[in-house]
N, C-alpha and C positions, 0 to 999 in steps of 0.2 A: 370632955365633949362627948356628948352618948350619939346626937345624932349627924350625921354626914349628910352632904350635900352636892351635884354635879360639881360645883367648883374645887372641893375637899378634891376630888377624882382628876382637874386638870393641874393641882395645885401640884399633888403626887409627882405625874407623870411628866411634868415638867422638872422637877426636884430630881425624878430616874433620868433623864434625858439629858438634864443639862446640869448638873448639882452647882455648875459653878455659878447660875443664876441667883440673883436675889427675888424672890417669886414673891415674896410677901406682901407686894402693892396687888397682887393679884386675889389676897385675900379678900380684899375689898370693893377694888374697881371692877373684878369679873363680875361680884354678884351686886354689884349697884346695875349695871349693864343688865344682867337677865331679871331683876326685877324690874325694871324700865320696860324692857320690852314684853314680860308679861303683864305688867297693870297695864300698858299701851296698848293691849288687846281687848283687856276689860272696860278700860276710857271708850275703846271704840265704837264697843258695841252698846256704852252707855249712851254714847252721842247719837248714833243711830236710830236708836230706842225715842232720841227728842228731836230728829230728822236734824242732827247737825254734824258738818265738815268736825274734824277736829281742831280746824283753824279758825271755825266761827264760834266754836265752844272759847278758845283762846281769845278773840277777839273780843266776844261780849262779855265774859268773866272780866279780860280788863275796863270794860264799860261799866260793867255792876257795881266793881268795885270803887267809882270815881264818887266823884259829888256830882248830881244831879246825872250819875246817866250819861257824860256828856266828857268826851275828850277830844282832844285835834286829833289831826291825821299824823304828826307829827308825834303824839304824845302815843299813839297806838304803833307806831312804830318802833318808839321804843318798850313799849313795852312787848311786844309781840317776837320782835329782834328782825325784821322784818324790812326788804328796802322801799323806797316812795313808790317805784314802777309796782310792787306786789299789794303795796296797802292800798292800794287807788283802787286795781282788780277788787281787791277783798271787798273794799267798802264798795263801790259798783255792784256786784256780784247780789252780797246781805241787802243793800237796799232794793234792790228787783228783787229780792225775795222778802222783803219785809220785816228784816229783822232789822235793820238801822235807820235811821234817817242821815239827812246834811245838810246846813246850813251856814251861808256862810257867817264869821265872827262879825259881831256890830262894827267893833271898832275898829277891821281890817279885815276887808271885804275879800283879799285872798287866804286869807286863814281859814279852814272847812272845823267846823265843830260836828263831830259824828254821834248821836245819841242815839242809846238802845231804844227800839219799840217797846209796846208793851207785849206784843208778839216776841220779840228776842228778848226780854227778860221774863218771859215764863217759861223759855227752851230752856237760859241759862240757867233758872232757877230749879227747875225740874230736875236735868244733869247731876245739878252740883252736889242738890239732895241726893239721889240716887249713888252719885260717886261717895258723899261721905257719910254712905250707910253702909257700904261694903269697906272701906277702907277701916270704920271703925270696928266691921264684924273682925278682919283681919289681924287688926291690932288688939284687938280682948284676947286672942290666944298668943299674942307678947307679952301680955301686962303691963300696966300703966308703969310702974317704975322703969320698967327696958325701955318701954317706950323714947321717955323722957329723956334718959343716955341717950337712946338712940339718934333723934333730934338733937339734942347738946351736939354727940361727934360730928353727924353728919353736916351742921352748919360750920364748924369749925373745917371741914374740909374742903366744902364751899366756900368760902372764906380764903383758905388758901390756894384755891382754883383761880377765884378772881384776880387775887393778885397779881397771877402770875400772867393775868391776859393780857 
């Protein structure tokens, strides 16, 4: 390994400190954690750039990705991880600002179908460009082949994360 990293330094000094630890999850999960929080700063200021919460970014990303634009309240809840009292707020909130619509289902009139604008999908669309211009400047100084590892273990560890929820 030529080059070191903060976690290399807490990995140590935890190893000095407590030898009788097994520090080696630390290899991993420290530096999933400060990469989070520093792309979470980049997201931010990507969303800002397209006047969006980081929650409406989430919100209409799961919109985009639907068939026609168009999910339940239900169905953004789960995708968002989100409880009813906060996704009512959210979708209230985007729709005074224009970025969702509501209507209710034909065939049961208490069911709300939430569909992105075309206002909320040129925010999301803009973002998402803009996110995976920089994610892929990022990953050109990985290289495609680490990449690829990289994604393989990291879903495999997700994977074992869910399990265990």
């Amino acid at each position: 390994m030529d080059e070191r990293d903060e976690v290399d330094e807490v990995v140590a000094a935890w190893q000095t400190q407590r030898p009788d630890f097994d520090v080696e999850p630390l290899e991993i999960f420290s530096r999933l954690l400060r990469i989070n929080r520093h792309f979470a700063k980049v997201r931010r200021t990507i969303y800002a750039k397209h006047d969006l919460e980081t929650w409406e970014f989430e919100m209409l990303a799961a919109l985009r990705r639907a068939p026609a634009h168009k999910l339940t309240a239900g169905q953004l809840m789960k995708d968002t991880f989100v409880s009813s009292g906060t996704i009512t707020n959210r979708i209230d909130r985007m729709q005074a600002s224009g970025l969702v619509k509501r209507a209710p289902a034909p065939q049961d009139g208490r069911i709300v179908h939430v569909s992105a604008t075309t206002k909320g999908l040129a925010a999301v669309d803009g973002a998402m460009s803009d996110i995976l211009e920089i994610e892929r400047e990022i990953l050109a100084d990985v290289g495609h082949e680490r990449t690829e590892e990289a994604a393989s273990y990291l879903r495999s560890v997700l994977l074992a994360l869910i399990d265990r929820a």
